[in-house]
N, C-alpha and C positions, 0 to 999 in steps of 0.2 A: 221156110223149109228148115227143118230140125237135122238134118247132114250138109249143111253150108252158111255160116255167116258170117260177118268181119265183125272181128274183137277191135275194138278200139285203142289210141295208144295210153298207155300207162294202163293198160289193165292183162289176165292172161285168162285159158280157161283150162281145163281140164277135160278128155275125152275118158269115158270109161264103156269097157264091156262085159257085159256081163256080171258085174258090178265091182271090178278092177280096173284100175285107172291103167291105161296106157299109153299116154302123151299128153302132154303141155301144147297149146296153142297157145303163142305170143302176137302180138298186135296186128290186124293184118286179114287177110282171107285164111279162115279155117275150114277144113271137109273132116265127116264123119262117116263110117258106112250107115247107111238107113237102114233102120230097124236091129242091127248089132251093137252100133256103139250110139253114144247119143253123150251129148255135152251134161257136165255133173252140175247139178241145181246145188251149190251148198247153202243157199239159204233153207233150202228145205229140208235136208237132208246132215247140215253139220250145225244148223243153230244160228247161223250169221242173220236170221231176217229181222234183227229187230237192231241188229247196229251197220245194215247196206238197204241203199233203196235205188241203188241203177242197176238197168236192164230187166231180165226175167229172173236175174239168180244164179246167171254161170256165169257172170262176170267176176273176176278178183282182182282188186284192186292192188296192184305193185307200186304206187307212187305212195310219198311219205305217208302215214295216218294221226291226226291227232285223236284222242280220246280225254274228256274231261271227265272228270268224276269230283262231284262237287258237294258238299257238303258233309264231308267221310268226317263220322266222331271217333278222335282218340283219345286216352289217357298219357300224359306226359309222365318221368320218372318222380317229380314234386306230387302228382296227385293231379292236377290239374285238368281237365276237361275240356278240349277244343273239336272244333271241327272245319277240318283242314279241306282246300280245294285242290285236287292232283291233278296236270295235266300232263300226260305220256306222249311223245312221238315214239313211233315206229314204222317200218316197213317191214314187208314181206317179200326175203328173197329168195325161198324155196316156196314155192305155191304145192307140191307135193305132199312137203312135211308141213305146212299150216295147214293142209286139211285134214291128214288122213294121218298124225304124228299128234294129233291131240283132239279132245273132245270137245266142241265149243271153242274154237279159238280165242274171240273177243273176250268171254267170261271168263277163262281160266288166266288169257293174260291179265287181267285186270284185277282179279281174285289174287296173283303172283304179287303184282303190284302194290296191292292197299297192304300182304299181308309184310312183306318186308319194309313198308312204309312204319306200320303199326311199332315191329320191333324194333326199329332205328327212334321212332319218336319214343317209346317208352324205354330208351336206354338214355333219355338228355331229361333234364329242366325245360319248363318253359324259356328261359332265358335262354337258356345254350339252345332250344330250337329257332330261335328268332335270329339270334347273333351268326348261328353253324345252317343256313337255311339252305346255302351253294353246297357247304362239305356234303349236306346231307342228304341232296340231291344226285351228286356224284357217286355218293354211295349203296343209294337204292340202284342205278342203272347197274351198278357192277355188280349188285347183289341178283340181279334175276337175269344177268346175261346169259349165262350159260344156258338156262332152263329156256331163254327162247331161242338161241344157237337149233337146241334140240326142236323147236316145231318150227325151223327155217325163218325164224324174224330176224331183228335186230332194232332193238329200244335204242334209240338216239338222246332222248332224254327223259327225263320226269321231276316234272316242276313243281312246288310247292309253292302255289298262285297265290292263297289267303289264307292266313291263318284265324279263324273269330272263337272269342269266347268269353264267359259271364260276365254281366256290366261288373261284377263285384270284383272281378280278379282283374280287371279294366282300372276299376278305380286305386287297388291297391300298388298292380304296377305305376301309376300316377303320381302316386306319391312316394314310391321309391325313387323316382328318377326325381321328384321334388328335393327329395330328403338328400340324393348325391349331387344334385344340382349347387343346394346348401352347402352341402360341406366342399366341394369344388372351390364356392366362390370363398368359405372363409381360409381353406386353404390360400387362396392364391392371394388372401389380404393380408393374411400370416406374413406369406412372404414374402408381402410388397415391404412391409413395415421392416423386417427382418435387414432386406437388403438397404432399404432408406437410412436405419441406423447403421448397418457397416458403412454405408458413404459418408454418412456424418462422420461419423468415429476416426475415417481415414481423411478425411479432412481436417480435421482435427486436428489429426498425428502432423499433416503432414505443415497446418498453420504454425505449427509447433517448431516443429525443426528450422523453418523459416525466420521465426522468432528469435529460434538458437542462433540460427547463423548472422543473423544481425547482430544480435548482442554482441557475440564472440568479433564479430568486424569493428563494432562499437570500441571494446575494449582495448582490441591491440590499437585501433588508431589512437584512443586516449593515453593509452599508456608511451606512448609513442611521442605524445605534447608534453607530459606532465611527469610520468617514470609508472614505473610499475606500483611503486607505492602509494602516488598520487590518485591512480586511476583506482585501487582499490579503495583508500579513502575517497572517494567521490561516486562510489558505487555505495559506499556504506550512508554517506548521507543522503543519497537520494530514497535509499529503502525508509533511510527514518522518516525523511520527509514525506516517501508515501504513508507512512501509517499516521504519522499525525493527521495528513487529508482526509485519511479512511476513518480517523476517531472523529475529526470536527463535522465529518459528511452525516454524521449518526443525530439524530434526535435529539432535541434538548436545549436547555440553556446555557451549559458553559462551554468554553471553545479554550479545549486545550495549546500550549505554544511551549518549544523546547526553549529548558533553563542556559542552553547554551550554544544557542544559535549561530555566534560567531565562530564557534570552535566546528562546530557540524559545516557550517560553509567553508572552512581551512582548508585548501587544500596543497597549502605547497607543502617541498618538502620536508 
């Protein structure tokens, strides 16, 4: 009977007469008058029948909606050539204004969607659309909220599911990220070597000072057995003695020896 049936839950319908709407049925037993008013077909009548296939067509779906749209070609700000896969959620929480607040609801939101998609992609690089893919999604939902505010929706998101494009600009990104790959790793051999020589170097310093402080212990205890003078003479002959070792250590046939070796090993006062 066409004045009584039950809407089911999550969906509502619409009662019109005459051909003005004047009430919403929500989930449950609905009455019409017979032959005055009669439940609104919107697939026939707004355009919905090629994106709803329950009931006869007075059904409206109130629970969340995905929509894919898949294979949409854009131009990025580089030039570049993709074709992006968009998937939208939304609901409808005025059934009123989604029907009778816009023409075709499905195609004009979707038509809202790709067209603020386009201008957000062709405002970035490919790069910045890959890297920025969340901001960018963020900002398409706040770019068309209003305008569904106005036919009673509300877009809960819109995702930017895949991006594809020429094997050619495939292959090129490939090799940039080879090429920063590259330079990454000589960077961080740079500065492995970098830091290996400051360790050395302060190893160095530091085998140094240790050297110093020996010596300098060395001495006051020598000076301490033999006098201050003795300990510098005995400092001077060891230095000669090292350079004679360091001459006879050299290549060759003759082996140098100080003319006055008794005096070099002197060391009293």
């Amino acid at each position: 009977m066409d004045f009584i049936r039950t809407i089911p839950q999550g969906h509502e319908a619409i009662v019109v007469m005459f051909g003005k709407p004047v009430k919403k049925c929500r989930s449950g037993l609905a009455f019409c008058i017979p032959y005055i008013q009669k439940f609104f077909n919107v697939d026939d009548e707004r355009g919905w029948r090629e994106t709803r296939k329950d009931g006869d067509g007075t059904l409206i779906e109130v629970t969340e909606q995905i929509t894919d749209l898949k294979e949409v070609p854009f131009i990025t700000k580089d030039g570049v050539k993709i074709d992006v896969d968009v998937v939208s959620h939304w609901r409808i929480n005025d059934v009123m204004k989604a029907v009778f607040a816009v023409d075709k609801l499905h195609k004009s939101l979707n038509e809202k969607i790709l067209t603020e998609v386009r201008i957000l992609v062709g405002e970035r690089t490919l790069q910045q659309l890959l890297s920025d893919r969340a901001k960018l999604s963020q900002g398409i939902v706040l770019k068309v909220a209003g305008e569904a505010a106005k036919w009673g929706i509300t877009v809960t998101s819109v995702d930017i599911q895949t991006i594809e494009m020429d094997e050619s600009v495939k292959a090129a990104m490939l090799q940039e990220i080879e090429a920063e790959r590259k330079a990454r790793a000589i960077k961080h051999e740079t500065q492995g070597k970098a830091e290996a020589l400051q360790m050395e170097a302060e190893a160095q310093r530091k085998a140094l000072m240790i050297k110093a402080e020996a010596q300098k212990a060395y001495i006051a205890e020598l000076a301490s057995v033999v006098g201050s003078k003795g300990a510098l003479k005995v400092l001077l002959s060891q230095q000669a003695l090292d350079g004679y070792k360091a001459i006879n250590e050299t290549e060759g046939t003759k082996v140098y020896l100080p003319n006055n070796m008794t005096g070099v090993l002197n060391i009293k006062n």
